[in-house]
BAFI-3210 file (N, C-alpha, C; in Angstrom, 3 decimals, decimal comma, padded with zeros to 6 digits):
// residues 296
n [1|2|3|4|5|6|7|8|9|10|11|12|13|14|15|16|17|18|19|20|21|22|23|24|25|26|27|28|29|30|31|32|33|34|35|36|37|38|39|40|41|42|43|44|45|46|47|48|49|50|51|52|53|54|55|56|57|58|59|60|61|62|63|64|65|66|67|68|69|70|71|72|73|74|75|76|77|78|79|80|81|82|83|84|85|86|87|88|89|90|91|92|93|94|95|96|97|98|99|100|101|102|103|104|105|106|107|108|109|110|111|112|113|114|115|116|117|118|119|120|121|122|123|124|125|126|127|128|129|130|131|132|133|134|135|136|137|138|139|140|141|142|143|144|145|146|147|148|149|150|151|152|153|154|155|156|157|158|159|160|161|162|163|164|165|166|167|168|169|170|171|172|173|174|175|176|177|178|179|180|181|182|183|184|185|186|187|188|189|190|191|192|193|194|195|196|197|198|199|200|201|202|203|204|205|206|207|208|209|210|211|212|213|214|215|216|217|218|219|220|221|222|223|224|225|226|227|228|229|230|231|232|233|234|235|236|237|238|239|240|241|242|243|244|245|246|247|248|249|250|251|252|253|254|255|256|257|258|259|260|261|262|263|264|265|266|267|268|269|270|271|272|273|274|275|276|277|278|279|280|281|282|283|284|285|286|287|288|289|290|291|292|293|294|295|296]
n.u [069,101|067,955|066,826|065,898|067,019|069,464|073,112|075,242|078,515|081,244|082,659|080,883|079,395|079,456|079,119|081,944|082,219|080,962|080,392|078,414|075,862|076,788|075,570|073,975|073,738|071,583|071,663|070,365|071,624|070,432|069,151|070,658|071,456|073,059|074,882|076,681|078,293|077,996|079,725|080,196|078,182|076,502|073,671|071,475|072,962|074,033|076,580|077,604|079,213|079,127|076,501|077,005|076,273|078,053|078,095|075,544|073,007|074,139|074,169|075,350|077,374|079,924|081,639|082,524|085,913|086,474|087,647|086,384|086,250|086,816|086,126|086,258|086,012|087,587|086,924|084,274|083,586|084,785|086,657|085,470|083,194|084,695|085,943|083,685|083,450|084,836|084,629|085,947|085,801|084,693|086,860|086,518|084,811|082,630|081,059|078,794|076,133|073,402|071,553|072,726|075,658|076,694|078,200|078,467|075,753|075,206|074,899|077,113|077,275|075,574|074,266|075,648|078,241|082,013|083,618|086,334|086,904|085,205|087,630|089,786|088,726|087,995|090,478|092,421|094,635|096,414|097,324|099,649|102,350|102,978|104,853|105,860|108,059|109,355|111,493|111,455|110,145|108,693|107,075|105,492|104,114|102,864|100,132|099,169|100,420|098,603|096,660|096,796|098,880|101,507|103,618|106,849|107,395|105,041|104,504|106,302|106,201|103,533|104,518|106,589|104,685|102,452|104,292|105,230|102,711|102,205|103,872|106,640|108,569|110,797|112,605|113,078|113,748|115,743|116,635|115,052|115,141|115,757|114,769|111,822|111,218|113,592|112,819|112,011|109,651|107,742|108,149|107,536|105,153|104,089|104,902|103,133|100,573|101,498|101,156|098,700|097,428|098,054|096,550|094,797|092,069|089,286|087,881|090,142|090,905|091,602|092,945|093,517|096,385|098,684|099,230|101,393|103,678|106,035|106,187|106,730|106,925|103,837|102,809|103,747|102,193|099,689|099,406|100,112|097,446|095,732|096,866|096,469|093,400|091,455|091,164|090,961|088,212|088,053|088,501|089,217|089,932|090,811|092,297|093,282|092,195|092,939|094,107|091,923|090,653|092,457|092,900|089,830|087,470|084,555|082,990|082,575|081,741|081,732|080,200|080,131|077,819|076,779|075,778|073,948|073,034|074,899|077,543|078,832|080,259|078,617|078,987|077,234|076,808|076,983|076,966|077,044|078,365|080,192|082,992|084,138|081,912|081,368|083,290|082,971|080,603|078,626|075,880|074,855|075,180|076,561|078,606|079,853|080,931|083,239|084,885|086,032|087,526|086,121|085,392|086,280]
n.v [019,930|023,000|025,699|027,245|025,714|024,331|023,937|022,661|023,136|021,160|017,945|014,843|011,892|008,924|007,640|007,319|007,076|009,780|009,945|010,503|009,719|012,372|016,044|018,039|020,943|022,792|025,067|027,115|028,291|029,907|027,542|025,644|023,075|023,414|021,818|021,552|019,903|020,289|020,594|021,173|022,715|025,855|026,575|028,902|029,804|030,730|031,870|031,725|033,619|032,181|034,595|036,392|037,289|036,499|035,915|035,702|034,451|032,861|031,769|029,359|027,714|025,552|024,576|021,585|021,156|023,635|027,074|028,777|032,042|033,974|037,041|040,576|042,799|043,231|041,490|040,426|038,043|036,250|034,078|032,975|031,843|029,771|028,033|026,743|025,136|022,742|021,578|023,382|025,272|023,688|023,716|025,899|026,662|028,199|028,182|028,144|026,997|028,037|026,657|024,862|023,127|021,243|018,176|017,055|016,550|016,023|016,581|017,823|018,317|016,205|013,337|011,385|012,548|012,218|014,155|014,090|012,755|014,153|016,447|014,983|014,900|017,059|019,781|021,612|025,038|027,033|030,801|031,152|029,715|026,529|024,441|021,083|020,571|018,625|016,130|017,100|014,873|013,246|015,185|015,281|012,842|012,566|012,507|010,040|008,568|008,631|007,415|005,261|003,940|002,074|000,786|001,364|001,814|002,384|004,817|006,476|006,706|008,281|010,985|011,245|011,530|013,670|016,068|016,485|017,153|019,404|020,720|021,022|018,759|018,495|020,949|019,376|016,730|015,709|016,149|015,407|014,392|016,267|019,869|020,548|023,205|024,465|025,425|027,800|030,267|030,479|027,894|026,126|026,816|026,030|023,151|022,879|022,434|020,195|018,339|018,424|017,325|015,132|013,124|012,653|014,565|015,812|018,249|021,155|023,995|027,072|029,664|032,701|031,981|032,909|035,203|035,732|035,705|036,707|038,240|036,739|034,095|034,014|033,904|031,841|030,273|030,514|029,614|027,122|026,844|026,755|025,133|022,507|022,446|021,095|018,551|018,748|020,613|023,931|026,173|029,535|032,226|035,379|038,692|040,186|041,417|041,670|039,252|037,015|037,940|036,933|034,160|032,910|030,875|031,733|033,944|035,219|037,884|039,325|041,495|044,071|044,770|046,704|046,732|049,122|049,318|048,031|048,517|046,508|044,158|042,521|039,473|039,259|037,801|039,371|039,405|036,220|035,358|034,749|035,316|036,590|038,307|039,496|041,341|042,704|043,790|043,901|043,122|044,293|047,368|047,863|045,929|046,456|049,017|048,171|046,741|048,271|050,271|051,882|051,665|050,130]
n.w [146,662|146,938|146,548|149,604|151,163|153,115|153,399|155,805|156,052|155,805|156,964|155,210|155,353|152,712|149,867|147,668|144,859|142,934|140,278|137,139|134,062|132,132|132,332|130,001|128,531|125,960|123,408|120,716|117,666|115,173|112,635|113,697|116,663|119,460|121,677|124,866|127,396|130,280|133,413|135,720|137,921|139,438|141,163|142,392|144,816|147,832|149,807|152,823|156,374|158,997|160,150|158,023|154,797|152,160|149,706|146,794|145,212|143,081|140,116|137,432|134,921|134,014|131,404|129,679|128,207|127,716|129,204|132,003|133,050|136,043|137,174|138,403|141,158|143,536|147,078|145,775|145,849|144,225|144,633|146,786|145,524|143,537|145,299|146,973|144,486|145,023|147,579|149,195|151,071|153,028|154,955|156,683|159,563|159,789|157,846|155,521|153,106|150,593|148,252|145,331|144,095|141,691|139,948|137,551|137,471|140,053|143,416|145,230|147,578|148,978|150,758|148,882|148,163|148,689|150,345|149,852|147,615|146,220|145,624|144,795|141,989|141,231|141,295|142,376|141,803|143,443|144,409|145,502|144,304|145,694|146,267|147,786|150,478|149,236|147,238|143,106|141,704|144,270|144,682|142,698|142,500|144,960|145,052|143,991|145,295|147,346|146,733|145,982|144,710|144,186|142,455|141,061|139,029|137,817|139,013|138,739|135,452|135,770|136,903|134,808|132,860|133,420|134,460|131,944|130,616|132,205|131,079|131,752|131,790|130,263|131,337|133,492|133,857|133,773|136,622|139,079|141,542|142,830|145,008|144,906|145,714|145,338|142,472|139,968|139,938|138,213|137,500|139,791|140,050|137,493|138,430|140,337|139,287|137,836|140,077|140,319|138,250|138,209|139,579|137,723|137,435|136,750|136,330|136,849|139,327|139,049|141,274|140,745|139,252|138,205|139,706|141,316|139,362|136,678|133,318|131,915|132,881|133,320|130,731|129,603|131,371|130,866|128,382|128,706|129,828|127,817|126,001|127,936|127,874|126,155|127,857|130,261|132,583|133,449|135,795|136,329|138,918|138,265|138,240|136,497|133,501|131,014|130,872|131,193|128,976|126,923|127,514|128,346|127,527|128,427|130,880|133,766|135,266|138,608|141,080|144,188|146,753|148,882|151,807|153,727|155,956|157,664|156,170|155,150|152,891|149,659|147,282|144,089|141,379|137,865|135,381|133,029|130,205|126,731|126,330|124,066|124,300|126,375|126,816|124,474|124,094|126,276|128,364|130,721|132,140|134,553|134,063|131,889|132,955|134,279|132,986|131,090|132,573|134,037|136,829|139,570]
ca.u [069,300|067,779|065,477|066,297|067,098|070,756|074,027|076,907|079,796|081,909|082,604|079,805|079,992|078,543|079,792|082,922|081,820|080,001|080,609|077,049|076,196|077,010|074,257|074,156|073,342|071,607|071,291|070,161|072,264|069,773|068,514|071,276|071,467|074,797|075,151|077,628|078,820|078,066|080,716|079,697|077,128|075,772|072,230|070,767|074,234|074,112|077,335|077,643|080,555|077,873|075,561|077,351|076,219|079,394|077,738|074,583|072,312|074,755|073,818|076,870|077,577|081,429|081,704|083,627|087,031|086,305|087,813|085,234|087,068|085,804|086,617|085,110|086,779|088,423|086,136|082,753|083,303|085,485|087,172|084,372|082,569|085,773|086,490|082,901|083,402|085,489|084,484|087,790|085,381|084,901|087,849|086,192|083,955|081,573|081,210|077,593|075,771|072,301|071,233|073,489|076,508|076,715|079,612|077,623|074,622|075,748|075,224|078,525|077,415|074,770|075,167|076,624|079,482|082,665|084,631|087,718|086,836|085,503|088,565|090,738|087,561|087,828|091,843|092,887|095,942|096,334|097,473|100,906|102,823|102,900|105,481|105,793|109,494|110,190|111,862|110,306|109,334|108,087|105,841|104,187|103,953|102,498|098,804|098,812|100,748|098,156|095,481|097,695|099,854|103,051|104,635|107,662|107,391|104,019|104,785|107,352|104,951|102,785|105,281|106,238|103,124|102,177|105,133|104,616|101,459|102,518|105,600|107,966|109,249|112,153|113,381|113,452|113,934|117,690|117,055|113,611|115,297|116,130|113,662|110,599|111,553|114,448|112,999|111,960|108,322|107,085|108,436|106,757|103,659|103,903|105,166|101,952|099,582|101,320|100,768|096,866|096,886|098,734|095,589|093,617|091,027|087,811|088,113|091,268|090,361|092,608|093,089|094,819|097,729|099,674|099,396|103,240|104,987|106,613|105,161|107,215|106,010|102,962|102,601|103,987|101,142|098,904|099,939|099,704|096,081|094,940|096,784|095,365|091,652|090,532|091,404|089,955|086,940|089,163|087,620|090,136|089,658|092,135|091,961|093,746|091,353|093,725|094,596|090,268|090,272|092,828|092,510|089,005|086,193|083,424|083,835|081,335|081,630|080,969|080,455|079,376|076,533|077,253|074,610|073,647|073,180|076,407|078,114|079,061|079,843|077,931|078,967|076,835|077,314|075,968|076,317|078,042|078,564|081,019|083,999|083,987|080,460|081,450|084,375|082,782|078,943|078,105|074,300|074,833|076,498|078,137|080,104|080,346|081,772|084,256|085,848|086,182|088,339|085,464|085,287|087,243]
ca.v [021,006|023,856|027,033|028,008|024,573|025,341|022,781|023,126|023,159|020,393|016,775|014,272|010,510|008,736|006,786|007,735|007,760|010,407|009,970|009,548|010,346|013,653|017,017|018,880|022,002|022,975|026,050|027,012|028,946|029,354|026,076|023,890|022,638|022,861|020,748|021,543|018,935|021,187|019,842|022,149|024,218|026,486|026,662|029,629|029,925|031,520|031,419|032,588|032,754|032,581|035,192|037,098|036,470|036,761|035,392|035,492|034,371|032,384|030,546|029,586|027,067|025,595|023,301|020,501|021,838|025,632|027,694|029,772|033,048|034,690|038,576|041,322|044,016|042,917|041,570|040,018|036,561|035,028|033,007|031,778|030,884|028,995|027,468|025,832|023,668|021,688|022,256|023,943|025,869|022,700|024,058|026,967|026,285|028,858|027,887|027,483|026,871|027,724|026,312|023,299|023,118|019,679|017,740|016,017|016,283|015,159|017,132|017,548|018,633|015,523|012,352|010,828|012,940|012,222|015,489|013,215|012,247|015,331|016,927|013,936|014,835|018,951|019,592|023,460|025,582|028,323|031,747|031,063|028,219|025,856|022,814|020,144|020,515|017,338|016,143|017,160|013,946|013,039|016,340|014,722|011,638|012,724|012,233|009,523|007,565|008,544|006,905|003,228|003,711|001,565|000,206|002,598|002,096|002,921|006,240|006,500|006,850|008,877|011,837|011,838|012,186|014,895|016,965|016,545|017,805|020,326|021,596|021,102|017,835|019,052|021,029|018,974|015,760|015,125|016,498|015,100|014,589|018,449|019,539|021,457|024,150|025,270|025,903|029,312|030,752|030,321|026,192|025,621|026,726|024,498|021,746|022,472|022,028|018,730|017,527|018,681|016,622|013,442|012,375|012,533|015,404|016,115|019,965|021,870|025,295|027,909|030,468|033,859|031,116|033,735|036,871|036,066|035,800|038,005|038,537|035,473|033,070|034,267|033,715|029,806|029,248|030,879|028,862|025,914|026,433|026,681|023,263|021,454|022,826|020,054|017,464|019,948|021,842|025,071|027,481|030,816|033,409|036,355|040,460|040,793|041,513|041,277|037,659|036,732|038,198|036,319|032,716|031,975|031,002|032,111|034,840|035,789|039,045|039,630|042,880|043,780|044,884|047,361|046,486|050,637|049,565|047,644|048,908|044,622|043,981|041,369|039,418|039,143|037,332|040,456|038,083|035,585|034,607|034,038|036,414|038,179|039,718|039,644|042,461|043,760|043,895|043,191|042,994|044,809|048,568|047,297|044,934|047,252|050,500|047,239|045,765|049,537|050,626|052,889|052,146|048,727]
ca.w [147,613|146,403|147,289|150,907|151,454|153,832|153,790|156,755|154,961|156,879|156,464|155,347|154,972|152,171|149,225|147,340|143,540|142,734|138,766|137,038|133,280|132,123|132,167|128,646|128,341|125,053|123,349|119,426|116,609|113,896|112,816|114,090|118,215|120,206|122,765|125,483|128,655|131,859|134,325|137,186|137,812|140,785|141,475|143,825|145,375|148,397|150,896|154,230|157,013|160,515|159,972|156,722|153,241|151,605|148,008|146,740|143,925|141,891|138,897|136,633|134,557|133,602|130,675|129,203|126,842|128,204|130,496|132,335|133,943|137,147|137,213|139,161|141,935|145,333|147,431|145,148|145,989|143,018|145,390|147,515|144,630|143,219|146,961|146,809|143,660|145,271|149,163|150,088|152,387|154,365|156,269|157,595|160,321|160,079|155,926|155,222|151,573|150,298|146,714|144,963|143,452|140,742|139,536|136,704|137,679|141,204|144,632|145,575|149,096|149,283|151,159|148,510|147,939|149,559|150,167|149,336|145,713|144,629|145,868|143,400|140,649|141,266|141,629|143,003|142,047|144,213|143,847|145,530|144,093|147,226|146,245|149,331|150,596|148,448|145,069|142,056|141,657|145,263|144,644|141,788|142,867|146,451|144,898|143,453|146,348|148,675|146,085|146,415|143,650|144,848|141,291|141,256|137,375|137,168|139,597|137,220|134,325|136,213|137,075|133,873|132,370|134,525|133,956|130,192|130,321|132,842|130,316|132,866|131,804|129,576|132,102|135,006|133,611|134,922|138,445|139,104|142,899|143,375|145,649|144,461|146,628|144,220|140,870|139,966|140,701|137,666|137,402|140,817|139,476|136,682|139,079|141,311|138,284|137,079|140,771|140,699|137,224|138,408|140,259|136,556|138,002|135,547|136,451|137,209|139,636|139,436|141,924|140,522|139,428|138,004|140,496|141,742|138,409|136,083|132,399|130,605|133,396|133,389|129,322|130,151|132,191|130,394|127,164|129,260|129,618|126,152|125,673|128,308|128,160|126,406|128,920|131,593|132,545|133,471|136,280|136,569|139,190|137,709|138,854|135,203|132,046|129,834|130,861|131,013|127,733|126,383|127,581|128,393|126,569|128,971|131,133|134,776|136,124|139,864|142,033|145,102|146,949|149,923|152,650|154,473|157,423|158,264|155,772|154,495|151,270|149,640|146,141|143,653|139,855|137,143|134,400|132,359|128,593|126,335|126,750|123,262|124,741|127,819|126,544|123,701|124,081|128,039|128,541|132,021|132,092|135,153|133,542|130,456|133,412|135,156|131,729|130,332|133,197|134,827|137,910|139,580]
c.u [069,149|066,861|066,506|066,710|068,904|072,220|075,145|077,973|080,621|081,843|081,362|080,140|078,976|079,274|081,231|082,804|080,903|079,671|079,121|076,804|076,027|075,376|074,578|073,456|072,682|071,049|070,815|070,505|070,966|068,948|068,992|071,424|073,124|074,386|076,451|077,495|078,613|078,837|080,527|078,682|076,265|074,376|072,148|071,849|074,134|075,457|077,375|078,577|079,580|077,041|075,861|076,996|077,421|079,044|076,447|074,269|073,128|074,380|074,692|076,976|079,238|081,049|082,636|084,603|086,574|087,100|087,210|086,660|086,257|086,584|085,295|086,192|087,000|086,981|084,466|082,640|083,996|085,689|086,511|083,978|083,265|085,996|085,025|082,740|084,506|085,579|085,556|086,924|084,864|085,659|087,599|085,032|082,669|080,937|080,019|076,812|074,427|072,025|072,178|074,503|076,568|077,771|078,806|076,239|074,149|075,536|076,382|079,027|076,526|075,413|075,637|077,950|080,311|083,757|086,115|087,959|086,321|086,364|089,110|089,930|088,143|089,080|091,321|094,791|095,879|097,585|099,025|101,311|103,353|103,507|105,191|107,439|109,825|110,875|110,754|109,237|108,546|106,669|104,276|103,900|102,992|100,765|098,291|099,066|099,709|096,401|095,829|098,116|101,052|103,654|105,320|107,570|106,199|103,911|105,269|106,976|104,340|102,823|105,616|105,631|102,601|102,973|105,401|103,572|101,311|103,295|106,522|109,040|110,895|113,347|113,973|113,606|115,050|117,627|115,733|114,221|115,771|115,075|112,551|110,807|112,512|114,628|112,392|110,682|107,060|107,359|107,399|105,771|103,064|103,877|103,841|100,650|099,975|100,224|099,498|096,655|097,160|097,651|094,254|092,672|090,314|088,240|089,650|090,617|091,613|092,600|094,079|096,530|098,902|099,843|100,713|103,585|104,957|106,037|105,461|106,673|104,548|102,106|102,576|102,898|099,894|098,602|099,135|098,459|095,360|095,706|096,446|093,628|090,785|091,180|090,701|088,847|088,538|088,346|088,760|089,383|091,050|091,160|092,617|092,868|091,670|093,635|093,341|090,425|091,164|092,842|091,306|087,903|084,911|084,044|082,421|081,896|080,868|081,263|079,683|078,677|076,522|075,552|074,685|073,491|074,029|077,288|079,663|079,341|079,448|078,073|077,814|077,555|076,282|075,441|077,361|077,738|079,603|081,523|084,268|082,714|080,635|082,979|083,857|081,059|078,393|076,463|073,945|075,195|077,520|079,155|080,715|081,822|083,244|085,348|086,357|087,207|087,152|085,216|086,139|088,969]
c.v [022,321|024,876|027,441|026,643|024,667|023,975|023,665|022,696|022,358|018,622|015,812|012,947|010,363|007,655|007,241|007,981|008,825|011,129|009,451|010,692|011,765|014,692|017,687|019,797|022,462|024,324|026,018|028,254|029,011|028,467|025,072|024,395|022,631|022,546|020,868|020,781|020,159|020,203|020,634|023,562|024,463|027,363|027,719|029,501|030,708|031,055|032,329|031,981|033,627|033,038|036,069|036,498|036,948|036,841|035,533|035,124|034,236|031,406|030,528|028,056|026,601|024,225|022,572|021,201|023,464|025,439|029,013|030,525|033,755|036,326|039,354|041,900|043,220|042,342|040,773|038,887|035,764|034,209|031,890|031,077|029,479|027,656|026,335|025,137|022,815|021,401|022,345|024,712|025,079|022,701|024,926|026,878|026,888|028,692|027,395|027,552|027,264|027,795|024,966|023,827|021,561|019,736|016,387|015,917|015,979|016,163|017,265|018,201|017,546|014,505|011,609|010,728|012,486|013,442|015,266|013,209|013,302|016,159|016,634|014,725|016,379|018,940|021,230|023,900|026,614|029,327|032,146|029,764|027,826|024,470|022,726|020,384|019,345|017,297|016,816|015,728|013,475|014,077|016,025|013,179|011,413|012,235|010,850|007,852|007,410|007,904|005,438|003,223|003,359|001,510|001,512|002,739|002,819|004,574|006,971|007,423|008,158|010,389|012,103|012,358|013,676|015,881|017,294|017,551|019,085|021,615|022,084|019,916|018,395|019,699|021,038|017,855|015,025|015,723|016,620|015,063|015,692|018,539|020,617|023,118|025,329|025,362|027,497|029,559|030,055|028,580|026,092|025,937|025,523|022,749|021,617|022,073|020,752|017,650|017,525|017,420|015,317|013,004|011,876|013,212|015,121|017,555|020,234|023,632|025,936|029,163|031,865|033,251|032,040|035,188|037,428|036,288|036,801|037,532|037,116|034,169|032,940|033,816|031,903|029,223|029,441|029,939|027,609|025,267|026,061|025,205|022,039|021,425|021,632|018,769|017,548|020,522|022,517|026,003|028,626|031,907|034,701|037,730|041,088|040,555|040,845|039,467|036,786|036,987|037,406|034,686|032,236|031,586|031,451|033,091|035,538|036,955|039,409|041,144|042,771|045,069|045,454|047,222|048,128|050,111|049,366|047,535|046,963|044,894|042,453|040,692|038,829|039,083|038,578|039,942|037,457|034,839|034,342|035,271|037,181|039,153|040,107|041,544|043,420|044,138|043,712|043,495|044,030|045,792|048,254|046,728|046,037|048,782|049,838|047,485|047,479|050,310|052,116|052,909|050,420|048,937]
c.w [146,886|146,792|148,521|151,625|151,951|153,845|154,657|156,082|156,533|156,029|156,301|154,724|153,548|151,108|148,337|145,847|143,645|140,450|138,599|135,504|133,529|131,950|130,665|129,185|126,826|124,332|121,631|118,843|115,572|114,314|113,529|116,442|118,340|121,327|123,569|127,163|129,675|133,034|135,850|137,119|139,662|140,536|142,761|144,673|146,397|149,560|152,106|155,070|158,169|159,345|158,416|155,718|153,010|149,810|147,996|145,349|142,831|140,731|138,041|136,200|133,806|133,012|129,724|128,005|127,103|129,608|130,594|133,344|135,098|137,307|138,043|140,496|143,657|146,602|146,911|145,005|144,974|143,891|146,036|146,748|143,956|144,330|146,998|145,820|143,829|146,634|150,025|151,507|152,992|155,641|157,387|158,525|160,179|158,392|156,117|153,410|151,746|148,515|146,733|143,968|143,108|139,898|138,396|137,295|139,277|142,030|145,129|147,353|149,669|150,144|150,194|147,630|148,775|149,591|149,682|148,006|145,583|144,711|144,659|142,346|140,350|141,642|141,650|142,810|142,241|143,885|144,015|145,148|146,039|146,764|147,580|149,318|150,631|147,303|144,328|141,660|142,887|145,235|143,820|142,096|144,152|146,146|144,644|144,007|147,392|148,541|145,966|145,472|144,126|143,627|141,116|139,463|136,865|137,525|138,474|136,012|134,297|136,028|135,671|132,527|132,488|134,204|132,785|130,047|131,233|131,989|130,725|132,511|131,121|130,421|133,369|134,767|134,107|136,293|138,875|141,243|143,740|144,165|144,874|144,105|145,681|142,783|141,030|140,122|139,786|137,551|138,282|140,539|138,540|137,546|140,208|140,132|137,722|138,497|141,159|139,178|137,333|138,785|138,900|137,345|136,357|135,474|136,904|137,623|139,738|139,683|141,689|140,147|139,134|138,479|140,953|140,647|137,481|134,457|131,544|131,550|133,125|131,601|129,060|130,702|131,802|128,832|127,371|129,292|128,684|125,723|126,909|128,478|127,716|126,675|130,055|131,231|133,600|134,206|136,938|137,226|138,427|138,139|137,232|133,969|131,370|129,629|130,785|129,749|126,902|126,349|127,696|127,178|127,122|130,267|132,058|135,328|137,267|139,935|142,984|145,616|148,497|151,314|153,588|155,693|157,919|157,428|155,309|153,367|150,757|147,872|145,783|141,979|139,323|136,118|133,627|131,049|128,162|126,600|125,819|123,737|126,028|127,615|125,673|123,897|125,070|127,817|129,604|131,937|133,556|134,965|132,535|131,580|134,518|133,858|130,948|131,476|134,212|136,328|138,366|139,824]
res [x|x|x|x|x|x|x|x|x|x|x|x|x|x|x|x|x|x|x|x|x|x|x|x|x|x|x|x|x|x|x|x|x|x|x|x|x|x|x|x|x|x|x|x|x|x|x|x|x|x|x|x|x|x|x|x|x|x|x|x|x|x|x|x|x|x|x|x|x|x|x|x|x|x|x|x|x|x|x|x|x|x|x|x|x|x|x|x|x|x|x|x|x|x|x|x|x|x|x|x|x|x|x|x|x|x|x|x|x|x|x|x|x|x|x|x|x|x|x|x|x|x|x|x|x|x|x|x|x|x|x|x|x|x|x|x|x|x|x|x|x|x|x|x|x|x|x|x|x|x|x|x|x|x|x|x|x|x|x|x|x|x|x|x|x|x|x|x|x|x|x|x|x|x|x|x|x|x|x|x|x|x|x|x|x|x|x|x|x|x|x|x|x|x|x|x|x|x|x|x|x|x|x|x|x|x|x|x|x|x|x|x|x|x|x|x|x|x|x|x|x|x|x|x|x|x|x|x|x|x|x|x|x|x|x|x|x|x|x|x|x|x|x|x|x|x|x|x|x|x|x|x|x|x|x|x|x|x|x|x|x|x|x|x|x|x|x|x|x|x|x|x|x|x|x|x|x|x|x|x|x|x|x|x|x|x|x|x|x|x|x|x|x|x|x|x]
***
């Protein structure tokens, strides 16, 4: 699916794997080859809600043990772009695609995606922590029950696994049946990222995760990332520099694109590398008059 070639964003049947080997990417240092896992990538990206482009002309690549950051001013599509690697905008009726977005190599809008599994594959933590008004443990557990995990031992396991690798376990370990609901802003964040990891995702997307919390949460979850990155491909929208500049390893800058006649705005990607050039050396002066505090 590619060129002008158009997908309706909506449900589509088909088979339920969509695991198939991995794509490399390869670039050259010198003499020697690096070789990096591309775990998602958007081709000729164009989104539209009806008749609005909203996105355009995305090409972007997110790869294995990185976290790619999405930055860029109110408005230039982080989100959408974010929202289609995992087709959260399936929800929206009017949600249409042009180009391809690949999950290994994989169509992940073709027929033989199932919007189900690359959901499980592509996990989302959004910008408000959103426990379930259950236990802590029922919370993490909720994924992995609804994948036929019955053995309460293996749940068991599961949860706290998850909350391990969350860095919540410690201090929720004796009141795993509290409810979600009443830990503090920054916990429930954590406790929504174990329950995106209980399902074993490939990717982890995260949506502005830390826009609610205060600077010491915000450092916790930030922490968090840099020790699970390589387990994850890692895709971060954030409105904070600072926090792009400090956790990712790759680093796209959008803006947008004021249409004169109807006065629309329209995102567009300017460009994306690694995030020391992306801060210190941009290719673009837009990015260079964003990341410099000139205009944004």
């Amino acid at each position: 699916m590619t060129g002008t070639q158009t997908t309706q964003v909506g449900n589509q049947s088909g088979a339920a794997s969509i695991l198939r080997p991995m794509e490399t990417s390869t670039s050259a240092t010198g003499s020697a080859a690096i070789t990096e896992q591309v775990v998602l990538k958007a081709t000729d990206l164009n989104v539209y809600y009806g008749d609005f482009k909203a996105v355009q002309e995305v090409n972007l690549e997110c790869r294995r043990g990185q976290i790619t950051a999405l930055i860029g001013p109110s408005g230039c599509g982080k989100t959408t772009v974010l929202r289609c690697f995992n087709r959260m905008n399936d929800l929206i009726a009017s949600a249409r695609i042009e180009g391809s977005v690949t999950y290994h190599g994989i169509d992940i809008y073709g027929e033989e995606a199932d919007a189900g599994e690359v959901r499980r594959r592509i996990g989302m933590v959004f910008q408000k922590p959103n426990p379930f008004p259950k236990s802590i443990f029922d919370n993490v557990a909720y994924g992995p029950k609804v994948n036929g995990v019955k053995d309460k031992k293996k749940l068991a396991e599961i949860v706290e696994k998850s909350l391990r690798g969350a860095a919540l376990w410690d201090e929720v370990k004796d009141r795993l049946e509290m409810s979600g609901l009443g830990l503090s802003g920054g916990q429930q964040q954590r406790l929504c990222i174990a329950r995106t990891i209980a399902v074993e995702p490939d990717v982890v997307l995260m949506d502005e995760p830390c826009s609610a919390l205060d600077p010491i949460a915000t450092a916790r979850i930030e922490d968090l990332m840099q020790e699970i990155k390589s387990q994850f491909t890692i895709v971060i929208v954030t409105h904070n520099m600072q926090q792009a500049a400090r956790v990712s390893d790759r680093t796209a800058f959008f803006t947008t694109e004021i249409n004169p006649e109807s006065d629309r705005r329209t995102g567009r990607l300017v460009e994306v590398d690694s995030t020391r050039k992306i801060f210190s050396n941009p290719s673009d002066p837009r990015t260079e008059a964003y990341v410099s505090g000139k205009f944004g």
